[in-house]
LOLUMLUM-269450 format. One line per 8 residues: for each residue y, z, x of N, C-alpha, C, CB. Coordinates in steps of 0.2 Angstrom, whole numbers, always signed. Glycine has a CB too. Layout:
// LOLUMLUM-269450
Y:Z:X:Y:Z:X:Y:Z:X:Y:Z:X ~ ...;
END
This chain:
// LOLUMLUM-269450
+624:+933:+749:+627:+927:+753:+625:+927:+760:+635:+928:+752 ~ +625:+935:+762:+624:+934:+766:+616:+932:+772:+629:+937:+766 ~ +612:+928:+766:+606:+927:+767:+605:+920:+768:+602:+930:+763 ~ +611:+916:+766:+613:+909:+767:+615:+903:+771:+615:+910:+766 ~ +611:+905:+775:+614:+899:+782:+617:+894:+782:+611:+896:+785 ~ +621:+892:+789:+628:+885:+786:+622:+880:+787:+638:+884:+792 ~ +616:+881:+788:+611:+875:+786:+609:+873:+780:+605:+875:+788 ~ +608:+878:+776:+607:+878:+769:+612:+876:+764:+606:+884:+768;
+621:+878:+768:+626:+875:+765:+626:+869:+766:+632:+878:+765 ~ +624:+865:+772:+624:+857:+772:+620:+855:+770:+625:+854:+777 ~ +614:+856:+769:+608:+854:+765:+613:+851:+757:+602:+861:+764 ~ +612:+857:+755:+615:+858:+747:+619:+853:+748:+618:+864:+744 ~ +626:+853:+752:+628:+848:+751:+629:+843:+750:+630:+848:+751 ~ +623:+842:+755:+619:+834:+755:+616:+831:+750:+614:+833:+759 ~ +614:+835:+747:+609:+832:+741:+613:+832:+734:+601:+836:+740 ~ +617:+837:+733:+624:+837:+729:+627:+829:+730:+631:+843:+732;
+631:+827:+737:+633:+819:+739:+627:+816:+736:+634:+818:+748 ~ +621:+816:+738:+616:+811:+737:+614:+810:+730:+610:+812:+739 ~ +615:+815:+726:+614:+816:+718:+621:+812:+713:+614:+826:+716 ~ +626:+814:+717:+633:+810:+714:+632:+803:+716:+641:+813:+717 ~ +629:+799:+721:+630:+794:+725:+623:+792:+720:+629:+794:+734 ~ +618:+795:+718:+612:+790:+711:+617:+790:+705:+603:+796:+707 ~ +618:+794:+702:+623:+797:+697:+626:+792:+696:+626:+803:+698 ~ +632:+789:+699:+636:+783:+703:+634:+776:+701:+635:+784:+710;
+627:+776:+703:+623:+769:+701:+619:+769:+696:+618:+768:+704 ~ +620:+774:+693:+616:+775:+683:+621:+770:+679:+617:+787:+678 ~ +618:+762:+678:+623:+757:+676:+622:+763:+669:+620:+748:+675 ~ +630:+763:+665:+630:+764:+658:+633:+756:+653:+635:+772:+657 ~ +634:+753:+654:+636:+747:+652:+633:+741:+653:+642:+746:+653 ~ +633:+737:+649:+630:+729:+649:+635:+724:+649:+626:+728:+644 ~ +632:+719:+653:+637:+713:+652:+630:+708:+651:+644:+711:+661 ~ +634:+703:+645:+627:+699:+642:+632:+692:+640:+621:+705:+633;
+630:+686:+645:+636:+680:+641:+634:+677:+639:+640:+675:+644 ~ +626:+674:+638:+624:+672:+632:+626:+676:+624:+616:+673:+634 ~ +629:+672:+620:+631:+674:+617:+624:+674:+610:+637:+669:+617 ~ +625:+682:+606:+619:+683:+601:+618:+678:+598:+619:+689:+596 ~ +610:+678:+598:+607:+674:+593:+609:+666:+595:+610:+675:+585 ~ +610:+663:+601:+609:+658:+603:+603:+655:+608:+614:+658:+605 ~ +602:+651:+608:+594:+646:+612:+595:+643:+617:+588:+641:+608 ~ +592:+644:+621:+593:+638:+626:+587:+630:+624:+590:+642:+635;
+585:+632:+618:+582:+625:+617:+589:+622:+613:+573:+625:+612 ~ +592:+625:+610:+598:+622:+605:+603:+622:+609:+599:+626:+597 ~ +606:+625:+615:+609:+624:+621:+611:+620:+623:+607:+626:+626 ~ +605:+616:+624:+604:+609:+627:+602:+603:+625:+601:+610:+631 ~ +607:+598:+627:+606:+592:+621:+600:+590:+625:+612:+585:+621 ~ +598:+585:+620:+592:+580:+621:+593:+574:+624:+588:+578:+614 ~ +600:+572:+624:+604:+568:+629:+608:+571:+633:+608:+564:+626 ~ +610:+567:+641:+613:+570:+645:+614:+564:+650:+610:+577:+648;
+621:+563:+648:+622:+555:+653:+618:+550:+648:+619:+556:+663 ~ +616:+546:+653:+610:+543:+655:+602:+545:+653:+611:+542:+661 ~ +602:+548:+654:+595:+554:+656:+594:+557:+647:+600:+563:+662 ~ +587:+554:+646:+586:+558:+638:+579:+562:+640:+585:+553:+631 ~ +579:+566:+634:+571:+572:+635:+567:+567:+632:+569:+582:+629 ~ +561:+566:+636:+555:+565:+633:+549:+570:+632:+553:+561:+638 ~ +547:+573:+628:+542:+579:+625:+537:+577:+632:+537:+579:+615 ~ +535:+581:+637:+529:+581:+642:+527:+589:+641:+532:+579:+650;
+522:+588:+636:+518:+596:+637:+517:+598:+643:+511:+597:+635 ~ +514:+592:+647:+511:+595:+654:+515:+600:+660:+510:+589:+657 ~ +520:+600:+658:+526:+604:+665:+529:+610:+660:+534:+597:+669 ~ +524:+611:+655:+527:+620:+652:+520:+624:+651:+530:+619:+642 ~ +521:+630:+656:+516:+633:+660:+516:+639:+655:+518:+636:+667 ~ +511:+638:+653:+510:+647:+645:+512:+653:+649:+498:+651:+641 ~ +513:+655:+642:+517:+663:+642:+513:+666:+638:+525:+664:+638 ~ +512:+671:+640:+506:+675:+634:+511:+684:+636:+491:+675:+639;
+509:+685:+629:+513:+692:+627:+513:+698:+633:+511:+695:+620 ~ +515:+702:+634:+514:+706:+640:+512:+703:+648:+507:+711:+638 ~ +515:+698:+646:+515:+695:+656:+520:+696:+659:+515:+687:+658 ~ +520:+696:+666:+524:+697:+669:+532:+693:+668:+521:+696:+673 ~ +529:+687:+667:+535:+683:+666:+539:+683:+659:+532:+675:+667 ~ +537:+685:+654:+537:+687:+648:+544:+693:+648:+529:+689:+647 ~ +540:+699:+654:+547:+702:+654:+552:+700:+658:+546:+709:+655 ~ +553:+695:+662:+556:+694:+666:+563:+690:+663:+552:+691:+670;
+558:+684:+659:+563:+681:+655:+562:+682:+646:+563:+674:+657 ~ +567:+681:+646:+569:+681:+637:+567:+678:+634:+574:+679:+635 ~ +570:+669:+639:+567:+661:+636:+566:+656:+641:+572:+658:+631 ~ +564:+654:+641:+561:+648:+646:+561:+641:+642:+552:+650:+650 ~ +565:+637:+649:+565:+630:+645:+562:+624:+650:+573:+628:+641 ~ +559:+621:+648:+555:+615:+654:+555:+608:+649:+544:+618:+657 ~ +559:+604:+652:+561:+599:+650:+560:+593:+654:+566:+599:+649 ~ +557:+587:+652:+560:+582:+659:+563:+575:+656:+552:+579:+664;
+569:+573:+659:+572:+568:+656:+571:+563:+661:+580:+570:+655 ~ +572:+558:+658:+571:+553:+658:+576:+546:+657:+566:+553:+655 ~ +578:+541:+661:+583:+538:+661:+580:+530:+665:+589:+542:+665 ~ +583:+524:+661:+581:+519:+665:+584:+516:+670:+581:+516:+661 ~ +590:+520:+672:+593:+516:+677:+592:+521:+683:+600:+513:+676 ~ +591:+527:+682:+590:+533:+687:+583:+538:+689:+594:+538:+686 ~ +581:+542:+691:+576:+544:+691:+574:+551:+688:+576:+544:+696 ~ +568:+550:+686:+566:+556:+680:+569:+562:+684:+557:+557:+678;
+573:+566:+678:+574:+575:+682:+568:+578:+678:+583:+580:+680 ~ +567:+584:+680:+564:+589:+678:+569:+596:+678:+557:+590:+682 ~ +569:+598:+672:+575:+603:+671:+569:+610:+668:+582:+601:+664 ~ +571:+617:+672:+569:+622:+670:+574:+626:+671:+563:+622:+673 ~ +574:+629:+665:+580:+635:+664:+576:+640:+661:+586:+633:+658 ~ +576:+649:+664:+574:+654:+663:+581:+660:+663:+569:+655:+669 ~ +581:+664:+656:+586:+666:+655:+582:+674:+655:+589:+661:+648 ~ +586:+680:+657:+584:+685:+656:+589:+688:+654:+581:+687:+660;
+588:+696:+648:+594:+700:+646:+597:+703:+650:+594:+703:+642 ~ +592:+707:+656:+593:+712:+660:+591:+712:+666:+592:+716:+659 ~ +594:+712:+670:+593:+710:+680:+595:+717:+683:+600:+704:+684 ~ +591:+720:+684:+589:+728:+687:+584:+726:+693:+583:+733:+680 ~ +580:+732:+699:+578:+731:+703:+569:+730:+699:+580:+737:+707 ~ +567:+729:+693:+563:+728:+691:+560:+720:+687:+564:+733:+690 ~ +566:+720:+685:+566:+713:+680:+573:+709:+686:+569:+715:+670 ~ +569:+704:+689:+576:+699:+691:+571:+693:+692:+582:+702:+698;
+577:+689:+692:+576:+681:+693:+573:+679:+700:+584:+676:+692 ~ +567:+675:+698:+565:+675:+705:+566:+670:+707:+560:+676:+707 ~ +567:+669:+715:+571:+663:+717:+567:+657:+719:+575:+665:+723 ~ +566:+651:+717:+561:+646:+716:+557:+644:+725:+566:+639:+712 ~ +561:+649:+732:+559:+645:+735:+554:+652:+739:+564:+640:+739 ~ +553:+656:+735:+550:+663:+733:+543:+659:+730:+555:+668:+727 ~ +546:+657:+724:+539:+654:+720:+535:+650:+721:+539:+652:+714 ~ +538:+645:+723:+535:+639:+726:+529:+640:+731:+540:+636:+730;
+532:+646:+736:+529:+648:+742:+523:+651:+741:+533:+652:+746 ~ +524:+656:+733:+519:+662:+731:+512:+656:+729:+522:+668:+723 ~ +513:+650:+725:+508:+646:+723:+506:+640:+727:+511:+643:+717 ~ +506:+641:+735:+503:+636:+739:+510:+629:+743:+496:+632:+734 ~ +518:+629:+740:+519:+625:+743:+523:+626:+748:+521:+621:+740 ~ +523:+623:+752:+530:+624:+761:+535:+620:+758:+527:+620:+771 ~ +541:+626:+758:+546:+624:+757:+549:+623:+763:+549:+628:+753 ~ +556:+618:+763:+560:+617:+769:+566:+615:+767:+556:+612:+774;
+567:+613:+774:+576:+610:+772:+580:+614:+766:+577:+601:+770 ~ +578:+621:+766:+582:+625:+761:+588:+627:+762:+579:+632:+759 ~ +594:+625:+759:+601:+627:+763:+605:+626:+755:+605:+621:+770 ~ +612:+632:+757:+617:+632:+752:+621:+627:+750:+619:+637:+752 ~ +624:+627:+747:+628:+620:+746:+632:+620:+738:+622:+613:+748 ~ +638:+615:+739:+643:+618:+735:+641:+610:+730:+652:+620:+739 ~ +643:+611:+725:+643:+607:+719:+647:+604:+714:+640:+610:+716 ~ +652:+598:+718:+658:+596:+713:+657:+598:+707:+658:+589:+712;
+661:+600:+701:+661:+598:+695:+665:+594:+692:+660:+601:+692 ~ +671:+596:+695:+678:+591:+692:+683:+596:+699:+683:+592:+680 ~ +689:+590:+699:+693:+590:+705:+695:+600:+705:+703:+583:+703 ~ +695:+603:+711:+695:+607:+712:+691:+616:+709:+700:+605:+712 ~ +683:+610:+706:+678:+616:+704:+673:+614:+705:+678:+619:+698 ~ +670:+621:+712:+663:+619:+712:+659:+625:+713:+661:+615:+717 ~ +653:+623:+711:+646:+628:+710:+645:+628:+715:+639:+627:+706 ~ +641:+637:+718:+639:+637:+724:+630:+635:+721:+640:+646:+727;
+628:+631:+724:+620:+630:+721:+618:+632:+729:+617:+621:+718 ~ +609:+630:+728:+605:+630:+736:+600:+623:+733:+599:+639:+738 ~ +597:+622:+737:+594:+616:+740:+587:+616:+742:+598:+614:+746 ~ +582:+613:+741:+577:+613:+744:+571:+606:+746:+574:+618:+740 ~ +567:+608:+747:+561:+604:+745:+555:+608:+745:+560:+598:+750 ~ +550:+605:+741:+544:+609:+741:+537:+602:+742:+545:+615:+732 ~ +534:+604:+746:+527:+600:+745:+521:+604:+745:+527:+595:+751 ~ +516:+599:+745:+510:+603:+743:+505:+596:+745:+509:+608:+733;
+499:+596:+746:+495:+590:+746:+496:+586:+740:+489:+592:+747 ~ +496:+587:+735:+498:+582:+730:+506:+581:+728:+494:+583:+724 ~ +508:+585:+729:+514:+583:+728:+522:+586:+732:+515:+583:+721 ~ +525:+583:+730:+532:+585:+732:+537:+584:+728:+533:+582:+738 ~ +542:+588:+728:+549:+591:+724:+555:+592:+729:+549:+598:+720 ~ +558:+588:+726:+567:+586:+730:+570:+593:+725:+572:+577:+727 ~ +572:+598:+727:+576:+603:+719:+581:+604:+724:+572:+611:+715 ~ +587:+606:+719:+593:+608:+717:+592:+613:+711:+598:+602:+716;
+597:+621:+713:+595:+626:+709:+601:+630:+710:+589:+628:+711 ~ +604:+633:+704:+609:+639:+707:+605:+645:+701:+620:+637:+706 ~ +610:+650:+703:+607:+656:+698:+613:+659:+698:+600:+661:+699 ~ +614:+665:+691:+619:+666:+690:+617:+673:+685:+624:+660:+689 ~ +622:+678:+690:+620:+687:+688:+628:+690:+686:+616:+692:+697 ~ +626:+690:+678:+634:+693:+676:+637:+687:+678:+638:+700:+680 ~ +645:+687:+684:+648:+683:+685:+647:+680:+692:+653:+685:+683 ~ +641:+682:+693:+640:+681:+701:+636:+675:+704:+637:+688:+704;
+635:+672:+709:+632:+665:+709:+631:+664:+714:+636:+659:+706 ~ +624:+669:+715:+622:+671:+722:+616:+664:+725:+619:+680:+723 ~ +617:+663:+732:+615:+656:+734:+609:+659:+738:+621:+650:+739 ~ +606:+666:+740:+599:+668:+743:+598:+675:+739:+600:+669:+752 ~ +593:+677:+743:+590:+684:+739:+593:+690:+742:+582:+684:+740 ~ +597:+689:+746:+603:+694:+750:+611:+695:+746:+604:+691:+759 ~ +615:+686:+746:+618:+689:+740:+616:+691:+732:+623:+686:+738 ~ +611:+690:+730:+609:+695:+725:+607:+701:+722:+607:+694:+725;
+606:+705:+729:+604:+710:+728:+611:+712:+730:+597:+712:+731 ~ +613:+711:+734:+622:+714:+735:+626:+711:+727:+627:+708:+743 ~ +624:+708:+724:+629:+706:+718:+626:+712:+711:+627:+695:+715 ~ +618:+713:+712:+618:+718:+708:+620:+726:+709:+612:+718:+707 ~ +619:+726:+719:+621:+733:+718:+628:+734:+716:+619:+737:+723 ~ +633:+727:+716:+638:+730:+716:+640:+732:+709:+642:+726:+719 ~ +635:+725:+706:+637:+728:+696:+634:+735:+694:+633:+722:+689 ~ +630:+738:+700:+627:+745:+696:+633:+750:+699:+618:+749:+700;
+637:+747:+704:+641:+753:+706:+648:+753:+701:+644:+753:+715 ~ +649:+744:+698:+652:+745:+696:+651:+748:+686:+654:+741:+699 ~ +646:+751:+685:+642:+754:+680:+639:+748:+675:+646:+758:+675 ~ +636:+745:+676:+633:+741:+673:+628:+737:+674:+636:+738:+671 ~ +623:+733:+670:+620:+730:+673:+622:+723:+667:+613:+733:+676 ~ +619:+716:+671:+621:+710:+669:+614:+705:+668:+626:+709:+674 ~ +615:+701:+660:+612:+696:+661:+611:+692:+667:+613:+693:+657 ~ +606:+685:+666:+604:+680:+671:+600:+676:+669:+602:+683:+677;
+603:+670:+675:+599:+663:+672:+599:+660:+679:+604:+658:+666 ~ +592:+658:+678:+592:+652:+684:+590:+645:+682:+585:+653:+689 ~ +595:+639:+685:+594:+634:+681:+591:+630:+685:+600:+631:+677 ~ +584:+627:+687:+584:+621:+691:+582:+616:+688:+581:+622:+694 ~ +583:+612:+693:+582:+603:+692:+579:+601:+698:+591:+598:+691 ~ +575:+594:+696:+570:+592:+701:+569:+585:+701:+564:+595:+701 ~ +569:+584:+705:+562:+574:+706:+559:+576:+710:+566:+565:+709 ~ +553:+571:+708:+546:+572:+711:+545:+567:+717:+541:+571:+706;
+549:+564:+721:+552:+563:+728:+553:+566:+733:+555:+562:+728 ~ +551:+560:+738:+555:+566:+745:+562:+565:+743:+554:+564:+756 ~ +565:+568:+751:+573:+569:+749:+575:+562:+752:+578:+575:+753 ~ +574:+556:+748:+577:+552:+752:+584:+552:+750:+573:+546:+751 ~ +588:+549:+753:+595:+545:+753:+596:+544:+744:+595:+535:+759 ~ +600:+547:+742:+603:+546:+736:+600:+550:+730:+604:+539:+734 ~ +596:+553:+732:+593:+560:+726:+594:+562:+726:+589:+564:+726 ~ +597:+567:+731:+602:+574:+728:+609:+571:+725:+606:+581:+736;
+611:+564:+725:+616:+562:+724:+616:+562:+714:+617:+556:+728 ~ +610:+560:+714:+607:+560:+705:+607:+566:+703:+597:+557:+703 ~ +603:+571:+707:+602:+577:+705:+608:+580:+703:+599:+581:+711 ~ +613:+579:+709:+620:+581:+706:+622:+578:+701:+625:+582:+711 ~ +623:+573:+700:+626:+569:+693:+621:+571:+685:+625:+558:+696 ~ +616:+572:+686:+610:+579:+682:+616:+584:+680:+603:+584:+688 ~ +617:+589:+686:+618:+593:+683:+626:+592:+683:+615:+598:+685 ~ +630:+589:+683:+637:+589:+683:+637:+584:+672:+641:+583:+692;
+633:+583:+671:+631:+580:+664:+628:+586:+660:+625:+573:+665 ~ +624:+590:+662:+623:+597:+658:+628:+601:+659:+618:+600:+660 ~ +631:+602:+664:+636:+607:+663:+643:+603:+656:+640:+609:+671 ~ +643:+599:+658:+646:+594:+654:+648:+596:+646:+642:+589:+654 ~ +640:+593:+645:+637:+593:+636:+637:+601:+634:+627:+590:+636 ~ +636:+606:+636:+636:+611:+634:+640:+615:+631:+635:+612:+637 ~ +641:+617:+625:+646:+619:+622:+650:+624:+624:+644:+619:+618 ~ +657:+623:+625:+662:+628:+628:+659:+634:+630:+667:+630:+625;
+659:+637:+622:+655:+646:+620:+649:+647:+622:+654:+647:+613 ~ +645:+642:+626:+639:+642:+627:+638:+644:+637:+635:+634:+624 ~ +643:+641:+641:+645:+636:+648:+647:+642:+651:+652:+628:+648 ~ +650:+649:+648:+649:+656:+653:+640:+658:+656:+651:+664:+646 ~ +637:+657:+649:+630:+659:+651:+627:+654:+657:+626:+658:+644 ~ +629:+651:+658:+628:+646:+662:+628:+645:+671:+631:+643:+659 ~ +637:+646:+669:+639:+646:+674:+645:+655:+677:+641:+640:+674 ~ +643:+656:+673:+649:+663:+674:+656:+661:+670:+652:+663:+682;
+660:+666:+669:+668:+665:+665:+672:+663:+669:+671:+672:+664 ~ +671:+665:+677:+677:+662:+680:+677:+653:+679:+676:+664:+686 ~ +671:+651:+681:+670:+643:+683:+671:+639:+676:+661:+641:+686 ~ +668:+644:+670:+668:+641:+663:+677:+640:+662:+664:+647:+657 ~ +678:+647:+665:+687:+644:+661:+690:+640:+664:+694:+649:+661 ~ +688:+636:+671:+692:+631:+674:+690:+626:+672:+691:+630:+681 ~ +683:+627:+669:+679:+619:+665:+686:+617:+659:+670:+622:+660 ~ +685:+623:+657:+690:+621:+650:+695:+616:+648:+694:+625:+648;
END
């Protein structure tokens, strides 16, 4: 003992604290609200409101086995509806089992940026659904020389419905401290417009018609437990 120094007893006990503090964050449990053996192609009606799917190959980007995106998500769904008295949406839903520092949902004004477009007027913002329930979503635009996108987008970790890439990573670490780790889904919607006067107004009436149609048992995955049971 007595070759021990009270440097050596604080060391040790530092890395003891630091060893219980990983240990701590070793998720042992899962939280998964997509319910087994369900699809987000059978999820979601082919009608919504106004707004019906038209099959458009063109806006579904291949997947090939061992891609990155592959592990990221589970299932991926790219839709574009269409309606005669409003404007086409473009719906893209990416569903993962597990949101870890390795696999997680990436945030569209992240992707956008990685594949050439300048995004702007990005801001959070809350999302009627019915008198006294609303989604936290975020907001954007994205252009590029040929085109431009008006989007509206929220995402949702376990029960958490973080609006940047900072509450996110705060929402996971809190589910690792709190032993687990949790499904996720990013749901966006789009028109191929600037932001003029009464787009985000469609956009939102889009997605207040999907959350809608969706079937009770389905509308956790979606949106979380909490928001789903107010829906009820």
């Amino acid at each position: 003992m007595s070759g021990i120094s009270r440097r050596d007893v604080l060391m040790g006990g530092a890395l003891l604290s630091g060893a219980a503090g990983a240990a701590a964050l070793v998720p042992r449990d899962r939280l998964v609200l997509m319910p087994k053996g369900h699809e987000l192609e059978k999820l979601v009606p082919q009608t919504l409101g106004s707004w019906r799917h038209v099959p458009s190959p063109g806006i579904v980007m291949p997947r090939t086995e061992g891609s990155l995106s592959a592990k990221l998500y589970g299932q991926v769904l790219s839709r574009v509806y269409y309606s005669e008295t409003r404007l086409p949406v473009i719906l893209v839903m990416a569903y993962g089992a597990v949101q870890n520092d390795l696999l997680q949902l990436h945030r569209p004004e992240v992707c956008y940026t990685a594949v050439g477009f300048e995004v702007s007027g990005t801001t959070a913002a809350k999302l009627p659904l019915r008198s006294g329930v609303e989604l936290p979503i975020r907001e954007l635009v994205a252009r590029s020389d040929r085109r431009i996108e008006t989007i509206t987008y929220w995402t949702r970790i376990g029960d958490d419905l973080p609006t940047n890439g900072t509450e996110q990573r705060v929402a996971k670490l809190r589910q690792q401290w709190a032993g687990y780790v949790a499904d996720g889904i990013l749901v966006r919607m789009s028109c191929a417009v600037p932001p003029e006067p009464g787009v985000r107004d469609q956009l939102a009436a889009f997605a207040r018609e999907l959350v809608k149609a969706v079937p009770a048992v389905d509308l956790p995955a979606l949106v979380g437990r909490p928001i789903a049971a107010r829906m009820a």
